[in-house]
C-alpha positions as CSV (number, residue, x, y, z in Angstrom):
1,X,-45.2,7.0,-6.8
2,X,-42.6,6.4,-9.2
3,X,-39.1,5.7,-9.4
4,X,-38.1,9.0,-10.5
5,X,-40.0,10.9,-7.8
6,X,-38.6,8.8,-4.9
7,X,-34.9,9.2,-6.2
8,X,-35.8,13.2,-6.5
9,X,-36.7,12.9,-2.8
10,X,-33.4,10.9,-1.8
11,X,-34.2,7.6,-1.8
12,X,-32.5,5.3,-3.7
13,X,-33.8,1.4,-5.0
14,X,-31.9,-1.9,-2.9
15,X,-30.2,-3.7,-5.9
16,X,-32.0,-6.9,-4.7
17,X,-35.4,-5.6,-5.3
18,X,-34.2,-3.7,-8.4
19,X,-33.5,-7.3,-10.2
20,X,-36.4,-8.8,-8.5
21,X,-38.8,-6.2,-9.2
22,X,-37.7,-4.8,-12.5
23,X,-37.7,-1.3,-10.8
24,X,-41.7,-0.6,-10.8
25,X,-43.6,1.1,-8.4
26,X,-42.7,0.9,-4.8
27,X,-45.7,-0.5,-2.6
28,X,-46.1,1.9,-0.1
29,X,-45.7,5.7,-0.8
30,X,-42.6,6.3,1.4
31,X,-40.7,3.5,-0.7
32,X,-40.3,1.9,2.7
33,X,-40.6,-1.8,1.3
34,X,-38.0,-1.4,-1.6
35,X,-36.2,1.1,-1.4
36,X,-34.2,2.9,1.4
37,X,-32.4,6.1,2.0
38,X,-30.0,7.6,-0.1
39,X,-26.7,7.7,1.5
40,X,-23.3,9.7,0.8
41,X,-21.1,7.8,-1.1
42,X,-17.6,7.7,-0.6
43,X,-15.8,10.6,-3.0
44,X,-12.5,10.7,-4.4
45,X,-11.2,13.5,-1.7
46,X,-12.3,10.9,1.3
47,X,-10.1,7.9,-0.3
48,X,-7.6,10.4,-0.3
49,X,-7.9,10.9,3.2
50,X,-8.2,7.0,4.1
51,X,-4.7,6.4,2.2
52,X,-3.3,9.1,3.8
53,X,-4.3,8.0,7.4
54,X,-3.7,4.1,6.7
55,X,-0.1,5.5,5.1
56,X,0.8,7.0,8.7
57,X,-0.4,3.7,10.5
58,X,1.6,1.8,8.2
59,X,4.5,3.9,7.8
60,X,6.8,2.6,10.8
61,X,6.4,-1.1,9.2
62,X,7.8,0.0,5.7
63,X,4.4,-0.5,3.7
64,X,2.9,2.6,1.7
65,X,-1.0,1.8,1.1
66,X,-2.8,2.5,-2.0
67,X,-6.2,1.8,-3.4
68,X,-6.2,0.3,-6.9
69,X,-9.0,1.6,-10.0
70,X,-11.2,-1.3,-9.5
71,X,-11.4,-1.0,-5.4
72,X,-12.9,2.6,-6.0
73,X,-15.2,1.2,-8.6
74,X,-16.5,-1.4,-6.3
75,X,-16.4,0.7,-3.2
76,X,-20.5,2.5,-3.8
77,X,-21.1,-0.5,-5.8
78,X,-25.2,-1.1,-5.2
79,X,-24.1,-5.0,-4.8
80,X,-23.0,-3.9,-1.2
81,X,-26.7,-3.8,0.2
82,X,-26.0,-1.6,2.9
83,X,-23.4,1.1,1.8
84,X,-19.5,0.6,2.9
85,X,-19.2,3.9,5.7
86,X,-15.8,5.9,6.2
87,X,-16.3,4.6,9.5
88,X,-15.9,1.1,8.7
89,X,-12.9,1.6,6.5
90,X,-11.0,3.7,9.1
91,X,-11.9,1.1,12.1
92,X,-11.0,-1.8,9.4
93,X,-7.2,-0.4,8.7
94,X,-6.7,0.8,12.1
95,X,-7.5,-2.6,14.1
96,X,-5.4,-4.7,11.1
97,X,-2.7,-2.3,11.7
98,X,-3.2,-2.9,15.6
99,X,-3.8,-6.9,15.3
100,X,-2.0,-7.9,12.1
101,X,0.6,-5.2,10.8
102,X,4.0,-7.2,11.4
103,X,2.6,-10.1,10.3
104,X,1.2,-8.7,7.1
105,X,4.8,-7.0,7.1
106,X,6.5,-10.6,6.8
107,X,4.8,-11.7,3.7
108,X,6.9,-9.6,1.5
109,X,6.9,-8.9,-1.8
110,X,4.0,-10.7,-4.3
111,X,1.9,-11.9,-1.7
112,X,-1.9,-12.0,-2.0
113,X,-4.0,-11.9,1.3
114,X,-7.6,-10.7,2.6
115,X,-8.7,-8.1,5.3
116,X,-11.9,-9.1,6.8
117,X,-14.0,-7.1,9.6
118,X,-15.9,-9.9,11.1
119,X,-18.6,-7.4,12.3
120,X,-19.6,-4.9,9.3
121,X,-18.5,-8.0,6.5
122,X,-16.4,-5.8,4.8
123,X,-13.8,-7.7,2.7
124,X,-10.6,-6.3,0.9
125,X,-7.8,-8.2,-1.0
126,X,-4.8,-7.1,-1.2
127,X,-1.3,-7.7,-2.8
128,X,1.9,-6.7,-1.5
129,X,4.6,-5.3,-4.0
130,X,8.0,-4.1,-4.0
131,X,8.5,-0.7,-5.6
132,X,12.1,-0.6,-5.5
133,X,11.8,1.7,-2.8
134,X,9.1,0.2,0.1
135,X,6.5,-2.3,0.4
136,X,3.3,-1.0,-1.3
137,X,-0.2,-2.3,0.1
138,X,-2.5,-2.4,-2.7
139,X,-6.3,-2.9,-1.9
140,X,-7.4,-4.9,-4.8
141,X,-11.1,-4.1,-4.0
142,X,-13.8,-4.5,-2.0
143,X,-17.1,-5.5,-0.7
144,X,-19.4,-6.2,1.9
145,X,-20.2,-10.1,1.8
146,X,-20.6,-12.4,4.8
147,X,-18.5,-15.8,4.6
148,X,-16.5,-14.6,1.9
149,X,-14.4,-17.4,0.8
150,X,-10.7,-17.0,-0.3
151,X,-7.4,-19.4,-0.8
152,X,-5.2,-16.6,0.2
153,X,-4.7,-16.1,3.8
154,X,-7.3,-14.4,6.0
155,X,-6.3,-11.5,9.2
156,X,-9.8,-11.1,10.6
157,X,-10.3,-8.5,12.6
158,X,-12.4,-9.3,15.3
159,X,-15.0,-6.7,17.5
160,X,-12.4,-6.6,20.3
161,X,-9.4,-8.6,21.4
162,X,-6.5,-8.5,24.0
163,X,-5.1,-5.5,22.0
164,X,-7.9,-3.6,21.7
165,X,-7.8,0.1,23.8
166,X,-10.1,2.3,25.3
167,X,-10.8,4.2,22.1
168,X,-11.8,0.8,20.3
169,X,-13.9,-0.1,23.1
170,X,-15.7,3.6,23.2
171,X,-16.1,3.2,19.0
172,X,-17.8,0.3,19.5
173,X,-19.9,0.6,22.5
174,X,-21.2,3.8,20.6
175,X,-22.2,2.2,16.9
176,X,-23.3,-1.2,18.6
177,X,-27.0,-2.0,17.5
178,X,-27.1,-5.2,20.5
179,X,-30.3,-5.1,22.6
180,X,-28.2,-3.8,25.8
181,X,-27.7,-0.7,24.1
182,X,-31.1,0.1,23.0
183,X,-31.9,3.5,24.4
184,X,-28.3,4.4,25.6
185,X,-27.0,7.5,25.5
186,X,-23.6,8.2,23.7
187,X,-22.4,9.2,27.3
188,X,-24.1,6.3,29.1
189,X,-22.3,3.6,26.5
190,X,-19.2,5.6,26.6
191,X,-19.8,4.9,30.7
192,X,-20.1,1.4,29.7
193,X,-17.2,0.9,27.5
194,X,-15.1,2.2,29.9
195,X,-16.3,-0.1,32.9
196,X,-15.6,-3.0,30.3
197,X,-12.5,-2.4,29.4
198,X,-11.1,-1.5,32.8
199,X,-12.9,-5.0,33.5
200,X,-11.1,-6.8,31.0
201,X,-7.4,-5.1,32.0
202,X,-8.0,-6.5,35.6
203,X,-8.5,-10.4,34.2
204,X,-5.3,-10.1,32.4
């Protein structure tokens, strides 16, 4: 099989075995060992959608969020291994929001900081700047890299905290991959999340 024909049938080459392979033939006839399933990148219309949600988050806190040229170049960028979802993006603004807001709020104008989502690796930088009307949020770009390492300060988001909801805890009972949940139904983890959290209320 060649490259061609398992592109045509919506599979797609990792970048790792791209470079390490000089994209020949795949080994096994489903492409299974070096390449994986093509996946629907993130458009223009669903960035659209994220600024428009992460604007209403932000809104009450005086901050307008916007996505710079080079973050939408590196968002489908192949060096992300494992393509950056719409799910992770809206999780990663809403729990910052939730967690971190007012303090990002108090750095002010020409500051330089990092989002990080300690469970899908997802990185973003962002500055801060003052556009004579609000606070604009600028995501400088971003990528999927574990231990990313930065001078400018850090607001990690965690998988659930002391502020986390209900909803967060049903979101991520349902996309967890940990053995307990092997086999669960999307009803029988929403069951679980709910136990947990009502769990976690009563140690407060």
């Amino acid at each position: 099989m060649k490259i061609k024909d398992i592109i045509e049938h919506g599979l797609v080459p990792i970048y790792s075995t791209m470079k390490a392979y000089g994209m020949k033939r795949a080994k096994h006839p489903d492409g299974s060992r070096y390449f994986k399933l093509k996946e629907q990148e993130i458009t223009d219309k669903d960035l659209q959608q994220l600024e428009t949600y992460a604007d209403r988050l932000f809104a009450s806190l005086g901050i307008d969020v916007a996505f710079s040229k080079h973050f939408k170049d590196r968002l489908n960028d192949p060096r992300n291994e494992k393509p950056i979802t719409m799910a992770e993006l809206t999780r990663l603004f809403r729990q910052i929001y939730k967690q971190h807001g007012k303090p990002i709020a108090q750095l002010g104008p020409d500051a330089e900081a990092v989002m990080k989502d300690m469970k899908t690796d997802v990185n973003i930088p962002f500055a801060l700047q003052w556009d004579g009307n609000e606070l604009d949020l600028v995501a400088k770009t971003i990528m999927r890299k574990p231990n990313f390492a930065t001078p400018n300060p850090e607001f990690r988001v965690e998988d659930l905290t002391k502020k986390s909801d209900m909803g967060d805890y049903i979101d991520d009972f349902r996309k967890s991959d940990a053995p307990q949940f092997k086999g669960k139904s999307k009803a029988k983890r929403t069951q679980m999340a709910i136990a947990a959290k009502l769990a976690a209320d009563d140690k407060k």
